[in-house]
N, CA, C and O atoms as CSV, one atom per row, in Angstrom:
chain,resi,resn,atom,element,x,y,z
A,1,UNK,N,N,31.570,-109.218,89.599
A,1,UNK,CA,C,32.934,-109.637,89.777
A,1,UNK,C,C,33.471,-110.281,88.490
A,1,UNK,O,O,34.536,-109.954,87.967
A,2,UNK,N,N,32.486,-111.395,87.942
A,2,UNK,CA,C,33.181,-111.840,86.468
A,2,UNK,C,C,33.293,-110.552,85.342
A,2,UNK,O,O,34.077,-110.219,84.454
A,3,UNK,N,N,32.155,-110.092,85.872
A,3,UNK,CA,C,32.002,-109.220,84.231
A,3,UNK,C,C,33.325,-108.101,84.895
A,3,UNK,O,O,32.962,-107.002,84.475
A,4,UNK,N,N,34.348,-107.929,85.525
A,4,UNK,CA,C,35.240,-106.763,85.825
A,4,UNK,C,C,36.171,-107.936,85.464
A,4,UNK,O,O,37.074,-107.667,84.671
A,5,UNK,N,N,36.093,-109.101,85.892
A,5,UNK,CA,C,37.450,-109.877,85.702
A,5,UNK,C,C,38.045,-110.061,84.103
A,5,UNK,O,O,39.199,-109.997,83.680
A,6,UNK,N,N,36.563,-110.355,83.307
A,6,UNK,CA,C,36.690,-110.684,82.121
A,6,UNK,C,C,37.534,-109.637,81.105
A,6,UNK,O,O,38.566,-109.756,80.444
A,7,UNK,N,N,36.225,-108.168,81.400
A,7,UNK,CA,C,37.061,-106.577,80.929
A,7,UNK,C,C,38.206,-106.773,81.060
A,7,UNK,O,O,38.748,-106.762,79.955
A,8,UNK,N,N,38.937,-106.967,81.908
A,8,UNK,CA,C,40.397,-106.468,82.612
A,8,UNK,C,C,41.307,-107.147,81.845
A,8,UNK,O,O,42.314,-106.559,81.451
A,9,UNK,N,N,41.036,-108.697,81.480
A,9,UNK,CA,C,41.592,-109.950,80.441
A,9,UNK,C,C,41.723,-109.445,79.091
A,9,UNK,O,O,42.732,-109.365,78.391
A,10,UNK,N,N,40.214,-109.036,78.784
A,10,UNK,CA,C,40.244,-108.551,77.726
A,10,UNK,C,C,40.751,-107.559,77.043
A,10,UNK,O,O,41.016,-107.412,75.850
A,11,UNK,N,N,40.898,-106.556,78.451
A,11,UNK,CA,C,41.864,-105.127,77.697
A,11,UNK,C,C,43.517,-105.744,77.512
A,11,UNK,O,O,44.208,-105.443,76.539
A,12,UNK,N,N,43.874,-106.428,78.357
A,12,UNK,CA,C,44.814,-106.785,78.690
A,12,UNK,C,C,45.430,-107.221,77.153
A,12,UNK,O,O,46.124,-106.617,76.335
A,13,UNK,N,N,44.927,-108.339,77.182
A,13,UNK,CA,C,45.119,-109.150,76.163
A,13,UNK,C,C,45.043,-108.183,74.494
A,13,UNK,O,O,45.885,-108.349,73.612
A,14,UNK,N,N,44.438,-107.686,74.434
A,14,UNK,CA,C,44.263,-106.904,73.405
A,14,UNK,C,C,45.258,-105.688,73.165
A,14,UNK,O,O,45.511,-104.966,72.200
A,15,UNK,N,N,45.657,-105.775,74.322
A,15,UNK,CA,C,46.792,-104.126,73.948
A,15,UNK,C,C,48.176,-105.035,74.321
A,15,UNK,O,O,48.802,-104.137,74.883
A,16,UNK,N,N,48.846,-105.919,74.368
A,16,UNK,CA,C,49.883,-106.504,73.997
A,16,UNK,C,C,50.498,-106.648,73.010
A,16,UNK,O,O,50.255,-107.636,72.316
A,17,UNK,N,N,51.486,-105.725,72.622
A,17,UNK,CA,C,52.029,-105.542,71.842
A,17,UNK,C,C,52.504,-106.814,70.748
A,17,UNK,O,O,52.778,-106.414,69.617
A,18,UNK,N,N,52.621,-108.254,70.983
A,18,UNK,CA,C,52.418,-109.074,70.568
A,18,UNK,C,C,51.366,-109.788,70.080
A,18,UNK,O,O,51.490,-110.401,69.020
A,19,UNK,N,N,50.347,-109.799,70.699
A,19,UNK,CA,C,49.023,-109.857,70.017
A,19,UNK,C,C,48.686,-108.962,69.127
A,19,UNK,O,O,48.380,-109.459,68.043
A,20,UNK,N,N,48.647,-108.183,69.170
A,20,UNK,CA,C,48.433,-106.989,68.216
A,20,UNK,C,C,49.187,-107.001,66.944
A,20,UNK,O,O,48.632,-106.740,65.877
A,21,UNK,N,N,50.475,-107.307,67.040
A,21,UNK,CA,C,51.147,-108.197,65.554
A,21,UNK,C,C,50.759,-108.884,65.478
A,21,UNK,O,O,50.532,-108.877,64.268
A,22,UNK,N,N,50.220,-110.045,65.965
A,22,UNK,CA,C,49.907,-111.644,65.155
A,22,UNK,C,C,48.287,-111.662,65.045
A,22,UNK,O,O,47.761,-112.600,64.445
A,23,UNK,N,N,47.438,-110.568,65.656
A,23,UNK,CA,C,46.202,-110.725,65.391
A,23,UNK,C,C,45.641,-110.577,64.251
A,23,UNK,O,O,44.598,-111.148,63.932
A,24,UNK,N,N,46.272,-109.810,63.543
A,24,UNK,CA,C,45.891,-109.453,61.798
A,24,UNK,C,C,46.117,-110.634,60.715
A,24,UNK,O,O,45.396,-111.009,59.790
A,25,UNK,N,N,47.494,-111.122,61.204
A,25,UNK,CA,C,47.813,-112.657,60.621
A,25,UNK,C,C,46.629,-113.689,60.894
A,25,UNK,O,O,46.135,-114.214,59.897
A,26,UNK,N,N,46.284,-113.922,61.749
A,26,UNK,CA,C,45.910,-114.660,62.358
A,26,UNK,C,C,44.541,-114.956,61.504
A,26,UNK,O,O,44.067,-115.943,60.943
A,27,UNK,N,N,44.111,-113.440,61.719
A,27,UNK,CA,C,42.715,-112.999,60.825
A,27,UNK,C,C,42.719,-113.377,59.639
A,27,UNK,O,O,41.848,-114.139,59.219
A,28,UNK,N,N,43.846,-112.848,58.768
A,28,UNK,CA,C,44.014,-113.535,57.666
A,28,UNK,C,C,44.092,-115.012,57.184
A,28,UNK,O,O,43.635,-115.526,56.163
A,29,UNK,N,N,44.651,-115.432,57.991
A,29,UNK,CA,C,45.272,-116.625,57.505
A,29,UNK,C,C,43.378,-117.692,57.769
A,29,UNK,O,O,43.028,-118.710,57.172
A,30,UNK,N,N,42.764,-117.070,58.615
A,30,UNK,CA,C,41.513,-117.843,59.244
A,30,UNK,C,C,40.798,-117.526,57.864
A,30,UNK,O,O,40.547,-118.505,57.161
A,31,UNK,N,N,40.438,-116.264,57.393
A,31,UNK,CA,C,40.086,-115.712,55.924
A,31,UNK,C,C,40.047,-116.301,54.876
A,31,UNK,O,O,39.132,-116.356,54.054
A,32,UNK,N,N,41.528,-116.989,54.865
A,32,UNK,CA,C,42.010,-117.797,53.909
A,32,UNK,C,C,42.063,-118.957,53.427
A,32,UNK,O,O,42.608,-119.447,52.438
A,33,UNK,N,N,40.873,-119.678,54.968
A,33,UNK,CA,C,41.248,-120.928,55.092
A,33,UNK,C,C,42.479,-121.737,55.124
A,33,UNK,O,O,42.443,-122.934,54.841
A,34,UNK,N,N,43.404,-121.225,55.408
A,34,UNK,CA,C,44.823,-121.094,56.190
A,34,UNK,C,C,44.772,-122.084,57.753
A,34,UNK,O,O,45.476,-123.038,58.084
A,35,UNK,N,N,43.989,-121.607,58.261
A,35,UNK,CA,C,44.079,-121.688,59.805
A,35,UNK,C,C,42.508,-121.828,60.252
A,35,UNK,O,O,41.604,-121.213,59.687
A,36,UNK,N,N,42.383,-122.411,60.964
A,36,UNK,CA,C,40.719,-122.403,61.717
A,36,UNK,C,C,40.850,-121.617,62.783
A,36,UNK,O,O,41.942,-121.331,63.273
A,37,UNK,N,N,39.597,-121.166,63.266
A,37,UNK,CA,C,39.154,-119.907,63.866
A,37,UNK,C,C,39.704,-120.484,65.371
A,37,UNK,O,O,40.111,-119.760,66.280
A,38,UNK,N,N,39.625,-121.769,65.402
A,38,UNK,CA,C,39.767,-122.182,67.143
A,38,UNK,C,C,41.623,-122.374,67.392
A,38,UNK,O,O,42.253,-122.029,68.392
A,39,UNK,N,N,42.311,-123.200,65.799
A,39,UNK,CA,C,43.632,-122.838,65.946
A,39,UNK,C,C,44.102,-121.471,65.956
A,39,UNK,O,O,45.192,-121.249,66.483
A,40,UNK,N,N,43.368,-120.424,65.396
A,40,UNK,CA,C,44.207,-119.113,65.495
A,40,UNK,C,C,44.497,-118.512,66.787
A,40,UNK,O,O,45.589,-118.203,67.265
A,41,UNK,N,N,42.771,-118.350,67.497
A,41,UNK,CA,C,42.549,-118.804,68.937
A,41,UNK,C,C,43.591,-119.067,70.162
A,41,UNK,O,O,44.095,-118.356,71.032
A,42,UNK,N,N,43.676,-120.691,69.732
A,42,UNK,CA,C,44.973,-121.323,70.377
A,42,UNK,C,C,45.897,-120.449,70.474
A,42,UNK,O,O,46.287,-119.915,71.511
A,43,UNK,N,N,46.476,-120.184,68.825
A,43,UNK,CA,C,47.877,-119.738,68.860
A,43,UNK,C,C,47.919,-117.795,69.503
A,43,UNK,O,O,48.902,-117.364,70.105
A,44,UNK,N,N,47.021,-117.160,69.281
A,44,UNK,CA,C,47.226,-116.084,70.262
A,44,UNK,C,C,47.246,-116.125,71.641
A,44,UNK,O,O,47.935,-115.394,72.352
A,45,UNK,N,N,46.087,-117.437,72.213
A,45,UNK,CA,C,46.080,-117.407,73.639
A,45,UNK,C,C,47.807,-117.596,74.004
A,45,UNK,O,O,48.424,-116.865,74.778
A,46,UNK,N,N,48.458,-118.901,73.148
A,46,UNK,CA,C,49.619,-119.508,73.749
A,46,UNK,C,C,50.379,-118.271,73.448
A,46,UNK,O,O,50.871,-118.006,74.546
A,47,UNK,N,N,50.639,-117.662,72.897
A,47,UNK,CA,C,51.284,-116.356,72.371
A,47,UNK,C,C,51.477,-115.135,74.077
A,47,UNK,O,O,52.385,-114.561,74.679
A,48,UNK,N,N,49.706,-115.344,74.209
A,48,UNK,CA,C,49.767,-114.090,75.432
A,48,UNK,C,C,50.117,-115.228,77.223
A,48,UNK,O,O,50.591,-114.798,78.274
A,49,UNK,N,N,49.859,-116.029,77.046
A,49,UNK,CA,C,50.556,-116.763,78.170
A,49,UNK,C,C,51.775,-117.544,78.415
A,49,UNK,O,O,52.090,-118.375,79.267
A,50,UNK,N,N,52.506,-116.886,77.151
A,50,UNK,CA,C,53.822,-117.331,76.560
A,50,UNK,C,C,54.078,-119.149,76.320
A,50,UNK,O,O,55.195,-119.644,76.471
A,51,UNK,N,N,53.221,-119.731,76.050
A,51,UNK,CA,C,53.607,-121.059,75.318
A,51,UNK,C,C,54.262,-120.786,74.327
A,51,UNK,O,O,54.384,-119.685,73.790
A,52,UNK,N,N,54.850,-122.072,73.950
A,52,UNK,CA,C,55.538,-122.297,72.706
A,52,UNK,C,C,54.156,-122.795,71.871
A,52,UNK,O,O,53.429,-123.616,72.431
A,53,UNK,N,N,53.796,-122.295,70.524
A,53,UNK,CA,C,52.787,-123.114,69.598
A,53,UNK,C,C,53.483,-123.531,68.580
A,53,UNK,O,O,53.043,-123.256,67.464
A,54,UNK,N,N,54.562,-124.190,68.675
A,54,UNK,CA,C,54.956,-124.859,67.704
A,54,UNK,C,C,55.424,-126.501,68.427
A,54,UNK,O,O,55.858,-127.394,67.700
């Protein structure tokens, strides 16, 4: 049951057309020491459950 719940999150989340723009940033900017791996994190989760991260 978790391991179908998790898949389903995960496809989910990954083919959102919004994530999918800011995930490359995100990558980068973590790359760059820009951003830490757990703020980038943050800011896609709040992104796909529509928070504001600012």
């Amino acid at each position: 049951m978790m391991e179908t719940i998790n898949e389903q999150l995960r496809l989910n989340f990954y083919n959102q057309p919004e994530i999918i723009s800011q995930l490359e940033q995100n990558k980068k900017a973590v790359q760059n020491d820009e951003l830490s791996p757990f703020a980038a994190a943050q800011n896609l989760l709040a992104l796909y459950f529509g928070k504001d991260t600012k």
